[in-house]
VOPAGU-2260 file (C-alpha; in pm, 1 decimal, decimal comma):
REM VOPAGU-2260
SITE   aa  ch    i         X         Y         Z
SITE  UNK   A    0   -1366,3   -2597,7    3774,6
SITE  UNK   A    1   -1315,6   -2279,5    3558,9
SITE  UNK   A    2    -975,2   -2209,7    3727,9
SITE  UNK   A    3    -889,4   -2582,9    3693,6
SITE  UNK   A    4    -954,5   -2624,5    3319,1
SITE  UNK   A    5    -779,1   -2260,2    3204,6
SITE  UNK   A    6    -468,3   -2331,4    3373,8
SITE  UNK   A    7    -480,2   -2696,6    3264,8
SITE  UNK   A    8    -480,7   -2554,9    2857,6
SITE  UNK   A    9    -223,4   -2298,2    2991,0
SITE  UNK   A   10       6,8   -2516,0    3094,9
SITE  UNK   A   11     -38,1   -2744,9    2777,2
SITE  UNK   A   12      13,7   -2424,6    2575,6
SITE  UNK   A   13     299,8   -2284,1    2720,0
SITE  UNK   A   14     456,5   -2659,4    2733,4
SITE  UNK   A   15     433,6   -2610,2    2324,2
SITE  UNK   A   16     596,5   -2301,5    2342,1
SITE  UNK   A   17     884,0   -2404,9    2603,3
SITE  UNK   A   18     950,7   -2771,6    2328,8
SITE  UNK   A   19     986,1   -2497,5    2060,7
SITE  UNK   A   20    1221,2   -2291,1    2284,5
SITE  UNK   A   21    1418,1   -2541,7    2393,4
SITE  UNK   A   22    1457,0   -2674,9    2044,6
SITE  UNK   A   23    1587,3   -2316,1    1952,2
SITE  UNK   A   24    1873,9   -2344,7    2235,6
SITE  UNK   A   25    1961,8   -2729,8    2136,0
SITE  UNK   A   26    1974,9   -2578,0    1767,1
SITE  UNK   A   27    2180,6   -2266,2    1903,3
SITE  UNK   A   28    2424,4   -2464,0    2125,5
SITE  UNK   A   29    2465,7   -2698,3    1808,4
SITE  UNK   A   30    2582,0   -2430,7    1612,6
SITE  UNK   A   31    2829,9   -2309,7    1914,2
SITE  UNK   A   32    2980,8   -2619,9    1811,2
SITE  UNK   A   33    3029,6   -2587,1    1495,2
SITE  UNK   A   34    2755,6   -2799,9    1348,4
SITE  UNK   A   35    2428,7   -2604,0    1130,0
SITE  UNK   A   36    2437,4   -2228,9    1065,1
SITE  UNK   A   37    2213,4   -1971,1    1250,0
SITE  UNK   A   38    2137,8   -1780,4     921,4
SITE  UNK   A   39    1920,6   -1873,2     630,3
SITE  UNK   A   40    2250,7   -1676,9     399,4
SITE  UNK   A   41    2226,9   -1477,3     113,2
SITE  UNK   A   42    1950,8   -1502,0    -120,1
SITE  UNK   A   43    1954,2   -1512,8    -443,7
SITE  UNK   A   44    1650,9   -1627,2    -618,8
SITE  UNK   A   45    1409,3   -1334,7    -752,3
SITE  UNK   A   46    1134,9   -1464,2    -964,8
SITE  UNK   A   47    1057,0   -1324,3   -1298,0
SITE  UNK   A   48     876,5   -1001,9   -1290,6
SITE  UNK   A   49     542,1   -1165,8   -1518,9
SITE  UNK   A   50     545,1   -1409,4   -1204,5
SITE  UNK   A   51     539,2   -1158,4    -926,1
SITE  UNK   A   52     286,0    -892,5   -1132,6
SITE  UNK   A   53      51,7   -1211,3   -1124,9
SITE  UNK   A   54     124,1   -1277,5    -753,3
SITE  UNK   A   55       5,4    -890,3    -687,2
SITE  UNK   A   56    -292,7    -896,1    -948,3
SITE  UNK   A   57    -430,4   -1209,3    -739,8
SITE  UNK   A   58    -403,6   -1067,3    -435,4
SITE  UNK   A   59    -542,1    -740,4    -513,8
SITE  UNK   A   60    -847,5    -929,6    -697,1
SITE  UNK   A   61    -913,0   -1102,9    -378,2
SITE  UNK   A   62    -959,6    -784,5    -232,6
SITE  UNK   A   63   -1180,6    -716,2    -440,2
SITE  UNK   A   64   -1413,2    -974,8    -415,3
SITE  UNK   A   65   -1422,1    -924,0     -43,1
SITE  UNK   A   66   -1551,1    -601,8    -105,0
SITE  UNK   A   67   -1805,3    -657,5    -356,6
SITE  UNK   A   68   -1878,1    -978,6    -117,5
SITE  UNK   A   69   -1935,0    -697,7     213,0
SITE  UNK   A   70   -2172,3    -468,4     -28,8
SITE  UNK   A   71   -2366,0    -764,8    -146,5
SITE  UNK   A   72   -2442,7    -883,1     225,8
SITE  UNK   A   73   -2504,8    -483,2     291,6
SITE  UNK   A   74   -2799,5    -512,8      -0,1
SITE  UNK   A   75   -2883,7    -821,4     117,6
SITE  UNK   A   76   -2973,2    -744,7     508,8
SITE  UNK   A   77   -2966,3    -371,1     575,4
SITE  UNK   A   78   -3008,6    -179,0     244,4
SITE  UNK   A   79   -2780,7      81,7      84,0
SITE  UNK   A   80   -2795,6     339,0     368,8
SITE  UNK   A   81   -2674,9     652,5     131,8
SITE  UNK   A   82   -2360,1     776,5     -85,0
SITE  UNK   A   83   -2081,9     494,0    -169,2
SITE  UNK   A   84   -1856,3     685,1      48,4
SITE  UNK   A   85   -2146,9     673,1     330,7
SITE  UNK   A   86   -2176,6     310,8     264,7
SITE  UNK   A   87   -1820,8     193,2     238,1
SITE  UNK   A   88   -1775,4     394,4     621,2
SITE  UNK   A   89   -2053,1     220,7     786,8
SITE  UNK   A   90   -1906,7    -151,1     661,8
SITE  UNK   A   91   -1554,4    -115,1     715,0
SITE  UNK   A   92   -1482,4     167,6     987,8
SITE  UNK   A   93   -1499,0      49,7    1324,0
SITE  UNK   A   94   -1303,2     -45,6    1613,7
SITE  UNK   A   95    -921,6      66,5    1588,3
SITE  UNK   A   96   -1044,6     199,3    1221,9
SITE  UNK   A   97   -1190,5     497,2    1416,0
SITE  UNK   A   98    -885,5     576,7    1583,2
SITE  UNK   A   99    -661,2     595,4    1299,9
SITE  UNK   A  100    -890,8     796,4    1124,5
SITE  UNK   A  101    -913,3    1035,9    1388,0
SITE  UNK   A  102    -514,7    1072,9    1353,2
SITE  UNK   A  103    -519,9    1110,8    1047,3
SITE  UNK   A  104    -777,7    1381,3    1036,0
SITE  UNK   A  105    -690,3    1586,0    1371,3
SITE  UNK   A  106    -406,4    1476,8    1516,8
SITE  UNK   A  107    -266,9    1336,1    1879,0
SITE  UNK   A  108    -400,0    1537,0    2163,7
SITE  UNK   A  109    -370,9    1516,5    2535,8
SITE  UNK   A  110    -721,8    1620,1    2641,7
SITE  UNK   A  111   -1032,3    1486,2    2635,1
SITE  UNK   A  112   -1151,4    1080,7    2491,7
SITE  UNK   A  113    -928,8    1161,9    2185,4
SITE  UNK   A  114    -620,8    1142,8    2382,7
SITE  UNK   A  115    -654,5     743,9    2401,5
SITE  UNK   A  116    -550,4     753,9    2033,5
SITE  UNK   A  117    -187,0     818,0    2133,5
SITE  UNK   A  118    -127,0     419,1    2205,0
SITE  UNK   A  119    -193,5     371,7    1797,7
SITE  UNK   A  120     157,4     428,4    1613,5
SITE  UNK   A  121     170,9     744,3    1375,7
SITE  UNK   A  122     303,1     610,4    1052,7
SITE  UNK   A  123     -31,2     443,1     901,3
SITE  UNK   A  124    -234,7     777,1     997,6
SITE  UNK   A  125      66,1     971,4     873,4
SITE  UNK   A  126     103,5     805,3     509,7
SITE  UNK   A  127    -319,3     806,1     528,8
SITE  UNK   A  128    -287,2    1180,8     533,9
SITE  UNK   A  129       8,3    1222,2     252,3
SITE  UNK   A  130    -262,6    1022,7      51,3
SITE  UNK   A  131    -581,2    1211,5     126,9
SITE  UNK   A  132    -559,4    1392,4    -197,8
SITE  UNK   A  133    -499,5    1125,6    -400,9
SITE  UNK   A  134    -854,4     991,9    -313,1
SITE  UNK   A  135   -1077,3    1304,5    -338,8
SITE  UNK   A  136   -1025,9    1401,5      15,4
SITE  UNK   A  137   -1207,0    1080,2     153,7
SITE  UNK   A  138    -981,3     942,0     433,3
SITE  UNK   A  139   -1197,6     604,6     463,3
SITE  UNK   A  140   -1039,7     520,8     123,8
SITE  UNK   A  141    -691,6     647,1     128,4
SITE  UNK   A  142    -636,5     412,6     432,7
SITE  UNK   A  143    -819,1     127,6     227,3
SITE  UNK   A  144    -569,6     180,0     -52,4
SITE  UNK   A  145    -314,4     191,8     176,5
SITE  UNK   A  146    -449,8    -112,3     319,7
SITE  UNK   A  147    -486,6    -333,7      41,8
SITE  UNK   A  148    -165,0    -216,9    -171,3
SITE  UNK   A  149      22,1    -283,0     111,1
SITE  UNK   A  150    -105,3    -598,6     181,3
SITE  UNK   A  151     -72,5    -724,4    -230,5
SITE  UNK   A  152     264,4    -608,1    -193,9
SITE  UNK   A  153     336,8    -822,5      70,0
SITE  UNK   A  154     196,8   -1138,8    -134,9
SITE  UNK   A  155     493,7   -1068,4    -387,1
SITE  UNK   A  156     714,9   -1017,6     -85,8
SITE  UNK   A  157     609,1   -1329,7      27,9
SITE  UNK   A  158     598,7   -1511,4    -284,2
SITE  UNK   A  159    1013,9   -1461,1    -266,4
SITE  UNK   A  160    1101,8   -1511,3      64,7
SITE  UNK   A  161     916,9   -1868,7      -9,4
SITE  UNK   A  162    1110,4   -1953,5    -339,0
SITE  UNK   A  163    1457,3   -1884,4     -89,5
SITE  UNK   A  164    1339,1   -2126,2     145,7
SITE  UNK   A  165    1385,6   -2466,9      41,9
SITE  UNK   A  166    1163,2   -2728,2     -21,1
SITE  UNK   A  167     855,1   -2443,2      16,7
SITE  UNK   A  168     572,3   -2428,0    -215,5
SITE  UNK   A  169     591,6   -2024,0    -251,5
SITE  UNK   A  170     240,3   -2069,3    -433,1
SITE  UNK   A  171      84,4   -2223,9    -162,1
SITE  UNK   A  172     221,1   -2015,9      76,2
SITE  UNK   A  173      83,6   -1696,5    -100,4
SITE  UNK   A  174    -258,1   -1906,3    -128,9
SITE  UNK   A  175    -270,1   -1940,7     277,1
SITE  UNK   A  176    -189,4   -1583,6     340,8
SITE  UNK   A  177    -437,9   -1437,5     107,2
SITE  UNK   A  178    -719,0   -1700,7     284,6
SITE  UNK   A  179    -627,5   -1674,8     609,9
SITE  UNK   A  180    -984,1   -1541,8     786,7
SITE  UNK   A  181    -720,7   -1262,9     945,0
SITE  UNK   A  182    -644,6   -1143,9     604,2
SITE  UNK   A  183    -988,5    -899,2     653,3
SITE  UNK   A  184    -764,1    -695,7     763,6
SITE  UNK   A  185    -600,9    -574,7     451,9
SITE  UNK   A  186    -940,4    -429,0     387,6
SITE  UNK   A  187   -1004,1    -149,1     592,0
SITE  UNK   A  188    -793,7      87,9     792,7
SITE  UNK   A  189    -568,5    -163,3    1021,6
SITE  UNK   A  190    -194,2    -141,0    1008,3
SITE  UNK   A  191    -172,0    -495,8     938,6
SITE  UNK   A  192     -78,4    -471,5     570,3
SITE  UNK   A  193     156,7    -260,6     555,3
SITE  UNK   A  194     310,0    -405,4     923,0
SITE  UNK   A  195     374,4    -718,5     674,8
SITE  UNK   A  196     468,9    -590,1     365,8
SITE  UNK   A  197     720,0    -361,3     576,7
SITE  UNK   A  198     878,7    -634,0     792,8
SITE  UNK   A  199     885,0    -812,3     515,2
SITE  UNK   A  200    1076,1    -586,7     314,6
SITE  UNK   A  201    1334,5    -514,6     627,6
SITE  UNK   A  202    1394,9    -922,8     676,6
SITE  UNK   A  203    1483,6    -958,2     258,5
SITE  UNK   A  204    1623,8    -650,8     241,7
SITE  UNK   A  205    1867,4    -766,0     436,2
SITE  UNK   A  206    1914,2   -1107,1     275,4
SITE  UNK   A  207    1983,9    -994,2     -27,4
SITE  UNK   A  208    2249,3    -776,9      83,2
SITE  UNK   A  209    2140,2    -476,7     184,3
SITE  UNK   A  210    2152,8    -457,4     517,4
SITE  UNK   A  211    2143,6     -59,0     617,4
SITE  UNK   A  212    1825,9     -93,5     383,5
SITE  UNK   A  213    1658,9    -360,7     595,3
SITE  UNK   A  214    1761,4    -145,0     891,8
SITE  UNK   A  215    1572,1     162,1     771,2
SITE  UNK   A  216    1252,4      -6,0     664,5
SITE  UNK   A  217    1293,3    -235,3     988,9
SITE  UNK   A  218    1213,7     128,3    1123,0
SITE  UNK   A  219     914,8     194,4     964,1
SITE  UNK   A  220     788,6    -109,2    1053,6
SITE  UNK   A  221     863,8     -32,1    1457,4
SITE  UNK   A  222     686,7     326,4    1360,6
SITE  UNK   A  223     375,3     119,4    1224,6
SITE  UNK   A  224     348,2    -106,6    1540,7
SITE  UNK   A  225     546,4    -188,5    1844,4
SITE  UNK   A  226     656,1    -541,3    1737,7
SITE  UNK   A  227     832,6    -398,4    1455,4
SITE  UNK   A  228    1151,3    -377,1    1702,7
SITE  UNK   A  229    1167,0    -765,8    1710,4
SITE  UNK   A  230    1317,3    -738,3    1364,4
SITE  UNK   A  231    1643,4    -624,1    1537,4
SITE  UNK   A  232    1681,4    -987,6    1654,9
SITE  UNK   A  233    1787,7   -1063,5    1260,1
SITE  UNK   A  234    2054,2    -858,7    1284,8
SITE  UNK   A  235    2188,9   -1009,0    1568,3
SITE  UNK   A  236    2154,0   -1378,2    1501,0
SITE  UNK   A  237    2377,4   -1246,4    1236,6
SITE  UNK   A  238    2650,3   -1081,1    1458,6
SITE  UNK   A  239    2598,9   -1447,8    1675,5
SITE  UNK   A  240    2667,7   -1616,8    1329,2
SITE  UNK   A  241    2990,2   -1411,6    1285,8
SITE  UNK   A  242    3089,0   -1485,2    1604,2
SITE  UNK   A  243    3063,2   -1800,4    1570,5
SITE  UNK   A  244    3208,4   -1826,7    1241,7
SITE  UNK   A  245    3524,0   -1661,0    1383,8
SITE  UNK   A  246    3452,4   -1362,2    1117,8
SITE  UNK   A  247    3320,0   -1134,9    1353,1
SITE  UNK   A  248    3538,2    -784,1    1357,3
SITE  UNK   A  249    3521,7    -430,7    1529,0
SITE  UNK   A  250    3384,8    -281,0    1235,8
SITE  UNK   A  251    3149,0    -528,7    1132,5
SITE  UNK   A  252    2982,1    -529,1    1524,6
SITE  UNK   A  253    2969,0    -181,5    1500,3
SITE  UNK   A  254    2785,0    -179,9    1183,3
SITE  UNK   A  255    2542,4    -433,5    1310,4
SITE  UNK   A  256    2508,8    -231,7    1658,2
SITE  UNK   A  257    2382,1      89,5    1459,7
SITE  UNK   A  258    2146,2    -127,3    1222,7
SITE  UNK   A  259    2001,6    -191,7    1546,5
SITE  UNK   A  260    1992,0     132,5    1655,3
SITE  UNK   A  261    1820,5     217,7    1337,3
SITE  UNK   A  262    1516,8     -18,9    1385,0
SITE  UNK   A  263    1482,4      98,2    1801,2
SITE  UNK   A  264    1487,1     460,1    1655,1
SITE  UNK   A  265    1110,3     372,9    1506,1
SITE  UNK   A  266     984,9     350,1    1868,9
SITE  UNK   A  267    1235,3     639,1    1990,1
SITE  UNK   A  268    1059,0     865,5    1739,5
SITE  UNK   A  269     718,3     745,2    1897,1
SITE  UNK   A  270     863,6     798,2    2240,8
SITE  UNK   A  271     913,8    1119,8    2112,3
SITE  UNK   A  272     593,2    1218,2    2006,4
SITE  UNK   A  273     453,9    1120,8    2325,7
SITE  UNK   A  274     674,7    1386,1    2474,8
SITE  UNK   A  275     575,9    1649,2    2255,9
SITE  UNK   A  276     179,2    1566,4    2323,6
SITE  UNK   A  277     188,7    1501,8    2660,9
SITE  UNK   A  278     512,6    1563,9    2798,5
SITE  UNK   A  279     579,7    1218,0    2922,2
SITE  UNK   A  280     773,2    1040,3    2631,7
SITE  UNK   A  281     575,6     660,7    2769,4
SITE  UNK   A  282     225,9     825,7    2874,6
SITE  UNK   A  283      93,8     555,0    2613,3
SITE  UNK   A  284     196,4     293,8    2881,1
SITE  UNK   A  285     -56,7     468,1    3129,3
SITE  UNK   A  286    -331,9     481,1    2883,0
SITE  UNK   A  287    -295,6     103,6    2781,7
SITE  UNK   A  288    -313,7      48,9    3168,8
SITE  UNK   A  289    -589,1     229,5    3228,3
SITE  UNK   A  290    -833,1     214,9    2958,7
SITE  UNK   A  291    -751,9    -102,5    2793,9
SITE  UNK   A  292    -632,5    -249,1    3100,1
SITE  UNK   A  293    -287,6    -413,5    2915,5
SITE  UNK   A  294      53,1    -367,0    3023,4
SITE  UNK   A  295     375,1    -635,1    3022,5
SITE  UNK   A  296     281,2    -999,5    3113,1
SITE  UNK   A  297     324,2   -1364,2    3052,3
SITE  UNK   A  298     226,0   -1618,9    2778,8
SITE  UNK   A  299      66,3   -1842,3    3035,6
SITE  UNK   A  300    -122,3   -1561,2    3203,5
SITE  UNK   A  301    -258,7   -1438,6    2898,9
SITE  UNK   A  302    -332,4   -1805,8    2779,3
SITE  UNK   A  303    -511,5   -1833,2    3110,7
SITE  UNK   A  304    -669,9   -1552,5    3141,3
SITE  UNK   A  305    -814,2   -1617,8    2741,4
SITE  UNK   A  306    -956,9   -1969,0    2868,0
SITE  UNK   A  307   -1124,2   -1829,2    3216,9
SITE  UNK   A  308   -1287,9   -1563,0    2981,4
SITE  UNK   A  309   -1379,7   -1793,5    2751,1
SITE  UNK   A  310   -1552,4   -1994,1    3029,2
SITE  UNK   A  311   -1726,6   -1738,9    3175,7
SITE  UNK   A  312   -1911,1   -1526,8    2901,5
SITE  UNK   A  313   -2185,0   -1795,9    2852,5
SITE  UNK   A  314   -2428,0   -1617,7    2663,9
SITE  UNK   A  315   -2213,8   -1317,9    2564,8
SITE  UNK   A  316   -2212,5   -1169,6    2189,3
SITE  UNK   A  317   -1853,0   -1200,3    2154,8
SITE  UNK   A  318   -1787,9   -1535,6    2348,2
SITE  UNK   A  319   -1711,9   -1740,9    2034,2
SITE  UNK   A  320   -1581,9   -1471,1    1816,7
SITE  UNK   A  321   -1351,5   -1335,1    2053,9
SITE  UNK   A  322   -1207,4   -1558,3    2327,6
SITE  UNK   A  323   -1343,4   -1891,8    2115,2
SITE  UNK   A  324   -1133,2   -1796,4    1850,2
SITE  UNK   A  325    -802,1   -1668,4    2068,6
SITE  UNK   A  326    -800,9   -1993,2    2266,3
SITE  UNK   A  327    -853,5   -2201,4    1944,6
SITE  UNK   A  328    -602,4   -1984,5    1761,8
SITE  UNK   A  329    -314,6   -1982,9    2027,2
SITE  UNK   A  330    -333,1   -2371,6    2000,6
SITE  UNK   A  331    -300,9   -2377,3    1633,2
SITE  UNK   A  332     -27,9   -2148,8    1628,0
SITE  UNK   A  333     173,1   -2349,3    1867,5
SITE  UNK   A  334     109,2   -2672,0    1692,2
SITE  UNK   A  335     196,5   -2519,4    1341,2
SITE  UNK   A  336     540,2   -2391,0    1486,1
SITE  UNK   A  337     603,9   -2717,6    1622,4
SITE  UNK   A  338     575,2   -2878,1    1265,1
SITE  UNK   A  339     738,7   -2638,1    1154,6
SITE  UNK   A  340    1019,2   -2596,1    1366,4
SITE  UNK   A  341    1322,0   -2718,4    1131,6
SITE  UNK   A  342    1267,0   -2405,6     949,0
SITE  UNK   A  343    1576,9   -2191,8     920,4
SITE  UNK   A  344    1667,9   -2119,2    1272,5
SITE  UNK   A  345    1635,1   -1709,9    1214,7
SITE  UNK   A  346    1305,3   -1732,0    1131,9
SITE  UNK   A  347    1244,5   -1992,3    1341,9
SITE  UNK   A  348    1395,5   -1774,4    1663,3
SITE  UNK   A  349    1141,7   -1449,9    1518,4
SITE  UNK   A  350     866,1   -1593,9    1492,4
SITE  UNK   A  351     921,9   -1763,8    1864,3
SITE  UNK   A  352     999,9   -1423,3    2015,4
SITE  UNK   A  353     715,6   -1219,9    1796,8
SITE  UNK   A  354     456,5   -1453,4    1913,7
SITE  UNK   A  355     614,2   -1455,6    2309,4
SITE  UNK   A  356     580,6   -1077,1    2248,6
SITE  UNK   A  357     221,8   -1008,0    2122,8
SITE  UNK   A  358      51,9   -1302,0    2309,7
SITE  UNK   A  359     201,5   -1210,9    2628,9
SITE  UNK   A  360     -55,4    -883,0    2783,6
SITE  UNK   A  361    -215,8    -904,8    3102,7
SITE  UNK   A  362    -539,5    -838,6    2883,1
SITE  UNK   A  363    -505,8    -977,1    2549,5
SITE  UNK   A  364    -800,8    -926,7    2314,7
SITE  UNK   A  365    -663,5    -972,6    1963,0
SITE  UNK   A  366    -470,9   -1233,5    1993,9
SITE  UNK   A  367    -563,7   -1371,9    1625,8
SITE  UNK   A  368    -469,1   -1040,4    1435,3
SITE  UNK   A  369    -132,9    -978,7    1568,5
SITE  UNK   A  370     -39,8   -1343,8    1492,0
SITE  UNK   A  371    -148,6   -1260,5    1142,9
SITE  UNK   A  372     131,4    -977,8    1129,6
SITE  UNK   A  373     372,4   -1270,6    1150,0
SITE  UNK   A  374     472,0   -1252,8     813,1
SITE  UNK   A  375     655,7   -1629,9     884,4
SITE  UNK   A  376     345,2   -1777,6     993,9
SITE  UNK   A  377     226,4   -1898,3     618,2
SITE  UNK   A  378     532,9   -2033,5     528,1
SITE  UNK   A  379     526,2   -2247,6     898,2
SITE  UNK   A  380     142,3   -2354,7     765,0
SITE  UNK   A  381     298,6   -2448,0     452,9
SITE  UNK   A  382     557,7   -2657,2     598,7
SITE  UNK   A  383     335,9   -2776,6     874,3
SITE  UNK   A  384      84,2   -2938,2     598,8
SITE  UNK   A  385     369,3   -3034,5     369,6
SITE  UNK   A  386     327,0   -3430,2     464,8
SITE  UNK   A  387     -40,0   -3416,7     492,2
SITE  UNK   A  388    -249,9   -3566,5     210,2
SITE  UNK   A  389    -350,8   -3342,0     -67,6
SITE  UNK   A  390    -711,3   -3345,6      72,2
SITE  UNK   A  391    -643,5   -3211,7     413,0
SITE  UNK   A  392    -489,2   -2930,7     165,0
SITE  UNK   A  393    -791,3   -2834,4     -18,0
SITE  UNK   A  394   -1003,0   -2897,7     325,5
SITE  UNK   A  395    -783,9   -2619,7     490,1
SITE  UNK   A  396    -813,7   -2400,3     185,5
SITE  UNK   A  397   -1188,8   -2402,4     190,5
SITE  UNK   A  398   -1230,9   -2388,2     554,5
SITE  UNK   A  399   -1037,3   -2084,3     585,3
SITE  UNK   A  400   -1208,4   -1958,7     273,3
SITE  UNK   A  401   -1536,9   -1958,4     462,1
SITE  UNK   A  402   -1376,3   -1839,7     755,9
SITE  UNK   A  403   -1267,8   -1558,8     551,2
SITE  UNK   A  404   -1617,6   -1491,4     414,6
SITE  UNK   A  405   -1775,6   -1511,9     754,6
SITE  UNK   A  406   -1522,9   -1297,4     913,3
SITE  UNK   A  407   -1608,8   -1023,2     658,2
SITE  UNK   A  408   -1936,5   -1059,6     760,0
SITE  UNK   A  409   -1834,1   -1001,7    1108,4
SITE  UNK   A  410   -1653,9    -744,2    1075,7
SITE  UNK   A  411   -1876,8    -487,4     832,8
SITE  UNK   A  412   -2207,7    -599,5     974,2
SITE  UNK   A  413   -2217,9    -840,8    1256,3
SITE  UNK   A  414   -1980,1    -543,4    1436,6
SITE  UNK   A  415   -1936,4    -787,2    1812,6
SITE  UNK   A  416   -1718,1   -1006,2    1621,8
SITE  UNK   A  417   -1386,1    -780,6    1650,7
């Protein structure tokens, strides 16, 4: 029966995701023929800096309140334990927290448990390191502010990718984003916020005309987390629009090959430092295998396997938290993209491949946190609630508002829940 019922909701899953691919190819063999346009073209429409500083100081107040919201249920159910600094490490470091902070403090190594680190990316531990000083030495915080600038500054980012996209409610789209239950993670030390705020620097970057720009910070993003390469795929639904356009030329391919290059050279560099540690430039490959049992599969085996977990840890402290909330977040994912599917086709056709990407390992745990590094994904909410009643609006706000506050909860005190 267990079997049955998980490859029953991975077949309905993966169903979603084929309609939305299949739409793609309709929308891309449309344009072969000269009708739509693959691109969403140049933008043009910054808001006024009084707009965006309010964008940022909302955000970063949000922040805020999570925190004083994590020490007030630290008061309320445990105590203070010590120092602030004492305090603020037993809440928020945990999990993948501990690994970054180990590279930022010592280093990759190939011996001993410590060598598992070298599957997390260098450039969050890196910049955690450059900013060590700035916060008195104390590492927990200088990822923190890393953290939650990062993530603020990808509110404002987001803010004007949504007032380019037409018919959008940028506000709203900023208001999902910053309530999403996911959005702990521009709390503590996660790469999450700056993933976004980088990607989405690369993507308008390169909208607004600047492409070598978007290349280089489509780079960092690659160097923060291995998805980062999927922002190569803008630059060539651009060459395909060129192409198609009959304006494609030598030069301008060649230009678009090396952007590409550029982006790829963020996980050549990590290839690299694998080498250096280890000798073997894709040793991280082996470790994921190994101790975290992951390497390349399918959507519906991963969709699967989520439901026959979920099935089977009756009784289990993290049955709910994690599987419960992959299996139900996999299906809302695929339902918003199918709402939102007239998007602009290049976001559209990243979005599709990011989420084919990250929900596709043979052992996929945290499903819900790499969708969050979709920077598309509130913009596809906001489209995908666009025709819904204002009620179901506020009822989505405050449900994911206590989400939010629970998941804080989860993740500083009730530590099963990541």
């Amino acid at each position: 029966m267990i079997k049955t019922v998980s490859y029953v909701y991975a077949g309905i899953v993966t169903i979603c995701m084929a309609f939305i691919g299949l739409h793609l190819l309709r929308r891309l063999i449309a344009r072969g023929r000269g009708d739509g346009t693959l691109t969403s073209g140049r933008y043009r429409v910054i808001p006024p800096a009084g707009e965006l500083a309010v964008i940022f100081a909302a955000a970063l107040l949000s922040r805020i309140v999570l925190f004083l919201w994590a020490f007030l249920l630290l008061h309320l159910f445990e105590g203070t334990s010590g120092t602030l600094a004492q305090d603020f490490y037993h809440l928020f470091i945990h999990w993948d927290a501990r690994h970054y902070y180990g590279i930022a403090s010592e280093g990759y190594t190939a011996v001993g448990e410590a060598r598992l680190r070298l599957v997390f990316f260098p450039l969050y531990p890196m910049l955690m390191r450059l900013l060590q000083p700035l916060t008195g030495g104390n590492l927990s915080y200088s990822g923190t502010l890393i953290s939650v600038l990062s993530g603020s500054g990808a509110a404002v980012l987001l803010y004007i990718l949504a007032c380019n996209i037409r018919d959008v409610d940028p506000v709203e789209c900023v208001v999902l984003f910053l309530l999403s239950p996911l959005s702990v993670f521009l709390c503590c030390i996660y790469t999450e916020g700056l993933f976004l705020l980088l990607s989405l620097a690369s993507y308008l970057l390169r909208r607004f005309g600047h492409p070598w720009a978007g290349a280089i910070f489509g780079m960092f993003a690659a160097l923060t987390r291995m998805p980062g390469i999927v922002l190569a795929g803008f630059i060539l639904i651009d060459l395909l629009e060129s192409l198609f356009a009959r304006t494609l030329t030598g030069r301008s391919a060649a230009a678009g090959i090396a952007q590409m290059l550029i982006v790829f050279s963020g996980l050549f560099i990590y290839w690299g430092i694998n080498r250096v540690v280890t000798g073997d430039p894709f040793m991280y490959l082996t470790y994921q295998r190994e101790n975290w049992y992951q390497q390349a599969g399918t959507f519906m085996h991963s969709a699967r396997n989520t439901m026959q977990y979920f099935l089977e840890s009756v009784g289990e402290d993290d049955r709910w938290w994690t599987w419960g909330t992959q299996v139900i977040a996999i299906v809302l994912a695929m339902l918003v993209m199918i709402r939102a599917r007239h998007l602009p086709f290049d976001l559209m056709a990243f979005s599709f491949v990011y989420m084919v990407v990250i929900l596709s390992p043979t052992w996929l745990l945290s499903g819900p946190r790499y969708m969050f590094g979709l920077f598309v994904l509130p913009v596809m909410q906001e489209r995908a609630l666009a025709r819904l009643p204002g009620w179901v609006h506020l009822l989505v706000m405050v449900l994911s508002g206590g989400l939010l506050l629970l998941f804080v909860y989860g993740f500083t005190l009730a530590v099963q829940v990541f």
